[in-house]
N, C-alpha and C positions, 0 to 999 in steps of 0.2 A: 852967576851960573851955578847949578847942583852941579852934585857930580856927575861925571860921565857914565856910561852902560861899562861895567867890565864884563872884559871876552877875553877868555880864553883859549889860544889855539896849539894844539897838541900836534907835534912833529915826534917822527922817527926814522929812523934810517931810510931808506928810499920814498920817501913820501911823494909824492903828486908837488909839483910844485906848484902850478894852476890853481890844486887843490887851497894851497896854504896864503898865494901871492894875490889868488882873484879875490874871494872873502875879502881880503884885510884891505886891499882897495880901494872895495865897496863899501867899507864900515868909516876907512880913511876919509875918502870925499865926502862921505855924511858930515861926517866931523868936521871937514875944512865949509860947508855951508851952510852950518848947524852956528858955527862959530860965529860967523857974520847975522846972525842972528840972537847973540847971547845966549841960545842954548846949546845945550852939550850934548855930545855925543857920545865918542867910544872909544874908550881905552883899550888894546889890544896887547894881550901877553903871549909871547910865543914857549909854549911851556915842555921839555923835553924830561926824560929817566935824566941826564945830567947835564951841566953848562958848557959840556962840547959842541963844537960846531958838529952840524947833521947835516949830512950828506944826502941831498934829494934828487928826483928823478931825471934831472938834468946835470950834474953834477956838480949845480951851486951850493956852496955850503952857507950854514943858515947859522945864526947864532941865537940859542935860546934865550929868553928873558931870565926864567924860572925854571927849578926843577921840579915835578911832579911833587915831593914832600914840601918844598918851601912853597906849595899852594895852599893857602889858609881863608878862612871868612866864605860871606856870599858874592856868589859872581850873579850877573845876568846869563851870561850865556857859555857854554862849553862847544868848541867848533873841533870836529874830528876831521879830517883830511883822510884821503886812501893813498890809495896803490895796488899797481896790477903788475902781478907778476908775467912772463911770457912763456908759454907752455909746449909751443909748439903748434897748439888750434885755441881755443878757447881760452884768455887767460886765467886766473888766477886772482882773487881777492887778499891781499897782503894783510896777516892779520900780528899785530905788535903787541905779544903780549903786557909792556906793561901799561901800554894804554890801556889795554884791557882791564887792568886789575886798578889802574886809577880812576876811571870810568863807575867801575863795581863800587867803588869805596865811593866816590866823590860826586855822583850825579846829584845828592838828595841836595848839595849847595849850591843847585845850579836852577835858575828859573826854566831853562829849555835847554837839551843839548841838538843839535844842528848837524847832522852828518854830511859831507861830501864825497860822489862817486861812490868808492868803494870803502869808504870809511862807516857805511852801513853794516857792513859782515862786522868790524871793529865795535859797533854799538851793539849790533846784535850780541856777541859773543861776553859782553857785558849784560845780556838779559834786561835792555832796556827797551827792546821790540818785540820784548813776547805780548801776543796779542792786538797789534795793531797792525795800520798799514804802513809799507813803504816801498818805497820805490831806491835804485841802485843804476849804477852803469848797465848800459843792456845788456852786455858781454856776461857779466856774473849774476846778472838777475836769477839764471835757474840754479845757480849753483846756490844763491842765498835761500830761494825757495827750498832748495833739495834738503837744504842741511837745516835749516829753521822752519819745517812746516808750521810752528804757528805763529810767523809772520804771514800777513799776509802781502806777498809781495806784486807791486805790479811798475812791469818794465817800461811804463808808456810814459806816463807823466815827468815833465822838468822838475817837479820838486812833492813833495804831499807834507805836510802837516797834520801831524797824529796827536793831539792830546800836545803836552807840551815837546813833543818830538819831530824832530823837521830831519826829514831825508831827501837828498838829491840826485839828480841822473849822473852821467859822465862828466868832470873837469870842469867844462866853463860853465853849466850848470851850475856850480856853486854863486857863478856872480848873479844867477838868477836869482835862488835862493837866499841870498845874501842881500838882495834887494827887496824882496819879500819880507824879512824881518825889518830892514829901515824902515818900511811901509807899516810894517804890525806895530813900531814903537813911535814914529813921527809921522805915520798919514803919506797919504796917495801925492801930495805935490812935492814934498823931499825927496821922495821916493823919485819921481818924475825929474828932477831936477839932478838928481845922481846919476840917473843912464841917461841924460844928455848930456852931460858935463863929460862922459865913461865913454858915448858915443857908442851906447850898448841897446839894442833892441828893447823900444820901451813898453817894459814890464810885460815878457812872455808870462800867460797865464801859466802855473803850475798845471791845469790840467791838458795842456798844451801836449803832441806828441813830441818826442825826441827826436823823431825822424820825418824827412820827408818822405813822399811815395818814393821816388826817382832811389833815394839814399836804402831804403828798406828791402829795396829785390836787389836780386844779385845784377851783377853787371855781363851783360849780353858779350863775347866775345865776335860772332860774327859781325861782319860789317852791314851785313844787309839789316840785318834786326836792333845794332847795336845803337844809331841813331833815332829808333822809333819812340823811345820814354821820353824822351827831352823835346820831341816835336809835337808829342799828345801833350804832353805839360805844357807847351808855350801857344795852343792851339787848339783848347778845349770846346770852344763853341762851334768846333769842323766836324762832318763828319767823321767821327772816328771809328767807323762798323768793323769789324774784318773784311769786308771786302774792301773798304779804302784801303784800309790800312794797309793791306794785301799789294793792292794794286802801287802803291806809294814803294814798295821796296822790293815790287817787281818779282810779286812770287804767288801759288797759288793761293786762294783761303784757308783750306783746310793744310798746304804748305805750312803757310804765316801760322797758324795756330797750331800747329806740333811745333816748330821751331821756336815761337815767343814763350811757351811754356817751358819750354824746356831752358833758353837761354836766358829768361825773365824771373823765372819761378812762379808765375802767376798765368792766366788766361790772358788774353785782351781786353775780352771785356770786363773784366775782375780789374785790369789795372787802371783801365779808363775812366771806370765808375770811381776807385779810388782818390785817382788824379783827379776828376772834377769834384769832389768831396773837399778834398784838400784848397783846390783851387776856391772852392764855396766857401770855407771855412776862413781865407784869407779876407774876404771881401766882407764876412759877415763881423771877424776882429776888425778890421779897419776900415769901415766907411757905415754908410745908412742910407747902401740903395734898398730896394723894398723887393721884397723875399724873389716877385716874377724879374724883377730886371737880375738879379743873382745867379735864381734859373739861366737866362738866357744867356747870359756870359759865359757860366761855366756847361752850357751845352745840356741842360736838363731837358730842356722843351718846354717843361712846365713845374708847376709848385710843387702839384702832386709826386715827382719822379724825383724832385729835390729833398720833398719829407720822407719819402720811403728809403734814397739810399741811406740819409743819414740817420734813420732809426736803426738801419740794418747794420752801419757801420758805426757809427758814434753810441746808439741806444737815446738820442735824448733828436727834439725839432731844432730845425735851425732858427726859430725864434728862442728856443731855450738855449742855444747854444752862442748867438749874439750876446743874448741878457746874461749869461756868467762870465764872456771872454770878450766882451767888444774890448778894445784898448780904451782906455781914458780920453788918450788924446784926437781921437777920433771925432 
């Protein structure tokens, strides 16, 4: 065996634990399958400002490997972690400075550095996103936009890959991401063979949304309207007009449609087209029915009503959208 990939992962005081514990997981089981195979894997350094234990967002404490100075030579990888402070609405991006300024100094020994969550504002703040894309926890997505306009940042994708710079959405998104690079350095069946092993959703596309429809509006408090999202999701090829839908929760049309806007954040039909989008988008990652039985599942009627919502909503056909995301194992 060569040697293995060094990784380096940088903690500090309240980090994401998710952030630091999913990553090194994912790079661990590479290594414990990689082995059985003679080749190598990944060596993980957990690298802190000192050789104290660091106190993360659950209040496990972590013991660093290395200090930030006693890092020396080339790594393959540099992995950032976040953290979200609590504000009262919107959190907060935790940003450590001396990550920051080891970052600043030390990226140029590093083949890629890899952000997690909120450890994007942390790279940013190193000026190693100026001018590219990236993606962040949804929470702080505008706030990275606000304060870094030339990033360009976007809040939908589980992960993007910019140039030699990988950023991720929220928390367990990192094992996405983290799964992503085993695949960039050992191919598509390692890669497969780690989220079965992890028992982890295999290989969510990066340009995959972060959210489901149901998860993205707000939550209906009344009872009459509050079980309609989860019954159009499980019941997409019904009709789902305003006037069913109306009539299903026992209120007028033009009732149902002041109330679901108001308690949903969206129309009805804005949510339904959504829902069967999403519903289409499942079937087109994992399976190989043929574009009209797709339609008819998720309530289209037809091919034509299936390419139009998803140019309107996605920008791209749902043949273009199978050929970049069907899963592998499909």
């Amino acid at each position: 065996m060569t040697d293995p990939r060094r990784v380096a992962v940088a903690l500090f005081e309240g980090v994401e634990m998710l952030d630091v514990s999913g990553p090194a997981e994912v790079l661990a089981t590479a290594t414990r399958l990689l082995a059985v195979q003679g080749r190598p894997g990944y060596a993980v350094t957990l690298v802190a400002g000192s050789l104290d234990p660091v106190v993360t967002s659950n209040g496990i404490r972590v013991l660093p490997d290395a200090t930030f100075a006693q890092l020396t030579g080339h790594w393959d990888t540099f992995v950032v972690p976040g953290a979200l402070r609590p504000t009262g609405g919107l959190p907060d991006a935790v940003v450590a400075p001396e990550v920051v300024a080891w970052l600043a100094g030390r990226a140029p020994d590093a083949d890629r550095v890899a952000a997690v969550c909120a450890g994007a504002r942390i790279v940013a703040m190193a000026g190693l996103l100026d001018g590219r894309a990236a993606t962040t926890h949804w929470a702080v997505a505008p706030a990275l936009a606000a304060q870094h306009p030339e990033i360009e940042v976007d809040p939908d994708p589980i992960f993007i890959r910019s140039g030699n710079v990988w950023t991720s959405a929220g928390v367990t998104a990192g094992m996405d991401l983290a799964l992503a690079l085993v695949e960039a350095d050992h191919g598509r069946a390692v890669a497969l063979a780690v989220a079965r092993w992890l028992v982890m959703y295999v290989k969510r596309p990066g340009g995959q949304s972060q959210f489901s429809v149901a998860l993205s509006m707000q939550r209906p408090e009344r009872d009459d309207v509050a079980a309609l999202p989860g019954w159009i999701a499980d019941n997409l090829a019904a009709d789902l007009s305003v006037p069913a839908l109306a009539a299903r929760a026992r209120l007028s049309a033009r009732h149902l449609a002041r109330v679901f806007a108001e308690q949903v954040g969206s129309t009805p039909a804005a949510f339904v087209e959504a829902a069967r989008v999403e519903g289409a988008r499942r079937l087109l990652e994992d399976g190989e029915d043929p574009l009209p039985a797709v339609a008819r599942a998720c309530g289209f009627g037809s091919v034509e009503t299936l390419h139009r919502s998803f140019r309107r909503r996605l920008g791209v056909t749902p043949a273009q959208y199978r050929a970049r995301f069907r899963s592998s194992t499909a």
